[in-house]
Steps between C-alpha positions, in 0.01 A plus 500: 500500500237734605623830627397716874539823512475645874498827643577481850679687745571254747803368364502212786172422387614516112778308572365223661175450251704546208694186578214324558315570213877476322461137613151427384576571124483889458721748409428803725632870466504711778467926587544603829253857399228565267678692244774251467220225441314709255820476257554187555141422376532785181851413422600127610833353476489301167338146515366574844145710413308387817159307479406613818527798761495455891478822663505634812232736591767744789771571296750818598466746178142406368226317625416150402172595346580746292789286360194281380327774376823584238553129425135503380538800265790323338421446144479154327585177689708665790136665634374148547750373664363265821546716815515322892486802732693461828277626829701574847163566658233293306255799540199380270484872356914414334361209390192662329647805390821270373232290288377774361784626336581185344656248714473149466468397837620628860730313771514679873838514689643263659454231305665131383680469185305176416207734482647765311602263235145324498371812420739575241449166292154544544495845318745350262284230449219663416703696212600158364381205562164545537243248386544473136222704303304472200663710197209711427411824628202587746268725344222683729372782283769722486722344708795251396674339696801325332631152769819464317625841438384596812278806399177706533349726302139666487337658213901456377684678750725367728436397830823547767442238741765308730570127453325424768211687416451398172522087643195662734325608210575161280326326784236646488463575133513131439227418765293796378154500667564257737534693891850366650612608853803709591635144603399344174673782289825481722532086486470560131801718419687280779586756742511514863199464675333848668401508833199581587533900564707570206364657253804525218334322234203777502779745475646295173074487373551877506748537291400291276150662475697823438687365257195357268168637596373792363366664844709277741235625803238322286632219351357268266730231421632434827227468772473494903282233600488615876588267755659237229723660270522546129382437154589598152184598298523335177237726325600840579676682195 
């Protein structure tokens, strides 16, 4: 059974999704604060380390974002683990700024639980059942990008990307030189589709270009084709 964590102060709110994501096959822990969640995710109960963290973005001792921002400097697997970020307002800067730090993906208040747990076995999914991949590593130069251990490393240093990030980049790594739209790119890692003023997956390109190019204001593996979307150069070292 795959295990939620959630920190959310709403315990109505808590209550009520945890039972229904109790009923859909997950095991869910809850904190009611931010500090209280952060232990739960250093320290878990045994048998119940979570494979997931949805977290609310108002939360009454420290804020949402900056929770991210400590989950990501986590070391080892605990850093990576998927984050769904809980907007009351929807503002389009939370989202952006929430992206940047590392989540996963973003769901604005109110919302339906059928959605929240589409989005959740959709990041899940992604982690694990993705289309199955050849063995061998992708080599570009100095960059290696490993399908089944899930890594990236340039000129043999590790690259810290999120799971989400690094199905972005296996996308377009294994369509290198070949111009696919922001459409193209998110129908490929089977996410949700954007609409059209969103802008989240140029957010996620960001951090990825931070995270392997050498000057990530010039890059020269992963390109802007203006007014299409993206493409992986396949010659640059």
């Amino acid at each position: 059974m795959q295990q939620l964590l959630m920190i959310e102060d709403d315990a109505r709110l808590a209550q009520m999704v945890s039972e229904y994501l109790e009923r859909s096959g997950f095991g869910v822990m809850h904190a009611l604060d931010a500090k209280a969640g952060l232990n739960l995710l250093e320290d878990p109960p045994s048998g119940t380390a979570p494979d997931m963290l949805v977290l609310d973005l108002m939360l009454p001792d420290i804020d949402g974002l900056e929770v991210c921002r400590r989950v990501r400097a986590m070391p080892g697997e605990t850093g990576k683990i998927p984050v769904l970020m809980l907007t009351a307002k929807g503002d389009p800067m939370d989202r952006i700024v929430g992206l940047e730090l590392g989540a996963d993906d973003y769901l604005p208040k109110p919302f339906e639980p059928r959605e929240l747990l589409a989005r959740i076995r959709a990041i899940l999914r992604r982690r694990t059942d993705g289309t199955p991949a050849p063995a061998k590593v992708m080599r570009f130069g100095s960059m290696e990008i490993d399908r089944d251990a899930r890594t990236v490393t340039v000129a043999g240093k590790p690259a810290e990307l999120t799971s989400y990030q690094f199905d972005l980049l296996v996308v377009l790594a294994e369509r290198a030189g070949r111009v696919l739209t922001r459409d193209q790119i998110m129908e490929a890692v089977r996410g949700r589709e954007l609409e059209a003023f969103d802008r989240s997956i140029d957010v996620h390109m960001g951090r990825i270009r931070a995270a392997i190019e050498a000057d990530p204001k010039q890059p020269k593996r992963i390109l802007t084709v203006r007014g299409v979307g993206y493409v992986f150069a396949k010659q640059q070292d």
